[in-house]
N, C-alpha and C positions, 0 to 999 in steps of 0.2 A: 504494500500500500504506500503509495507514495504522500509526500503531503506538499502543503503549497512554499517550505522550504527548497524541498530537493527540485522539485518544478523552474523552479526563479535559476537556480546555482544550475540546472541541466541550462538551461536557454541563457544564464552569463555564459557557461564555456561553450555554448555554441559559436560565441561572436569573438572569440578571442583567439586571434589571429596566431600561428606557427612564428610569426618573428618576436611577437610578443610573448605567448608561453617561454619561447628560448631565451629571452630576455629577461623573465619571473626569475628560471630555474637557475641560470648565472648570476641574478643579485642574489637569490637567496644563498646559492652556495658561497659566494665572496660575504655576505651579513656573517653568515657562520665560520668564517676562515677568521676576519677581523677580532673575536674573542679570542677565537682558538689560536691565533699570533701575541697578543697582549698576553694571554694566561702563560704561555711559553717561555715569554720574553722575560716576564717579572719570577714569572716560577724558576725559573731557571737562573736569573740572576740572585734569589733569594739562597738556591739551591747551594749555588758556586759559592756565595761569601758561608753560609754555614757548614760546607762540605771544608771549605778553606779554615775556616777556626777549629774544627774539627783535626786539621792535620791532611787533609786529602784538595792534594792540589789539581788533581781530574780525575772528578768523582764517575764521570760516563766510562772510565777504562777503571778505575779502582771498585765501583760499586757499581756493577752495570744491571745488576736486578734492582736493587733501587732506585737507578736514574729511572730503570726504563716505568715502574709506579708511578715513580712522583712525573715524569715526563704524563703520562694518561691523565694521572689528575691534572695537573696542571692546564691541557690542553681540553681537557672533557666539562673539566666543571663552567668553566664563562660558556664556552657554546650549548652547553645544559641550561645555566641560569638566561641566556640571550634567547632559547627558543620557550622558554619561560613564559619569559617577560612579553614575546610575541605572540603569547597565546597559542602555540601551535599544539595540535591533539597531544595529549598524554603518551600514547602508543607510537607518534612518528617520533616524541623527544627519547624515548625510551630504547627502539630502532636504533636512531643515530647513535646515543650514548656508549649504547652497547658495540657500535662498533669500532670502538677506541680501545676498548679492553681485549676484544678480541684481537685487533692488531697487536696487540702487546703481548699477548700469550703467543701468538705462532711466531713473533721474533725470538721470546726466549725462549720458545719449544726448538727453535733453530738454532740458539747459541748451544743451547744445552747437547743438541745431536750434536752440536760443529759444523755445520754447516754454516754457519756464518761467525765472525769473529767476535764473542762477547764486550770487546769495548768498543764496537761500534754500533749498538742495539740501538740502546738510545737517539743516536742521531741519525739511523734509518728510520726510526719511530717517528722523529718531529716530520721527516718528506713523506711518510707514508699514510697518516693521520689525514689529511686532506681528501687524499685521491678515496681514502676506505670511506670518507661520505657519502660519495657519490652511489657507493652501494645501495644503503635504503632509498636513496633519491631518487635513483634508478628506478628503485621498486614501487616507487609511490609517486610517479609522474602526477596523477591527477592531481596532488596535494603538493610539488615542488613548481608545477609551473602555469600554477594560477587558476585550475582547471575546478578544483574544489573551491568552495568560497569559506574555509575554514582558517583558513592566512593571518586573518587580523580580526575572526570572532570573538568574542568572550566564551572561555570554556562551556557554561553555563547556558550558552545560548540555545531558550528552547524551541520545537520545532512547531506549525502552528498545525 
């Protein structure tokens, strides 16, 4: 049963053009790169002077399981609290989130075989974090490129 919501949101993404969905799905993905660069930049410089008083003058080759934590949080929590604050579904922040952690397990599942060098997880972590969004966004085109009209709803918004 449809109602006179889903009605309204089918006939907006009728009218919204391929250069403009394309155009949705590239600012939404650069809105959520701009936290996830800020939470890196500051996490990481917090990281380095406390790894530094600590006695560990490069902490990504001396502690590369904990860079590569504190690197996910770091990068996961502003672009968590940014799609927040945008009001985006529960279940796509949740998606995304998830797929920061996941990146971080198959790099240390990969140091740990050897197959990749453990002090450089971490900073294959911060290039790889980006492109792993793209995964749910992928998955949820009607919702990354303007096609759902739940973008800038109020969670709470009910349906008539």
């Amino acid at each position: 049963m449809s109602t006179v919501r889903d009605e309204v949101v089918s006939a907006d993404a009728a009218t919204v053009s391929l250069p403009r969905q394309a155009g949705h799905f590239v600012l939404h993905f650069f809105e959520m790169c701009v936290p996830m660069c800020v939470g890196f930049v500051l996490g990481d410089l917090l990281y380095f002077w406390l790894a530094g008083l600590a006695g560990y003058s490069e902490p990504f080759s001396e502690l590369p399981v904990l860079s590569v934590m504190l690197v996910t949080v770091f990068m996961t929590a502003p672009m968590t609290a940014w799609m927040s604050y945008r009001r985006m579904p529960r279940r796509a922040i949740i998606e995304m989130s998830a797929a920061m952690p996941i990146v971080a397990a198959g790099l240390l599942a990969l140091g740990w075989f050897g197959a990749l060098p453990m002090d450089s997880l971490a900073l294959l972590e911060h290039g790889l974090m980006m492109p792993a969004m793209l995964v749910p966004m992928l998955a949820r085109l009607d919702l990354y490129t303007g096609l759902r009209g739940q973008m800038h709803a109020p969670r709470h918004a009910s349906t008539v």
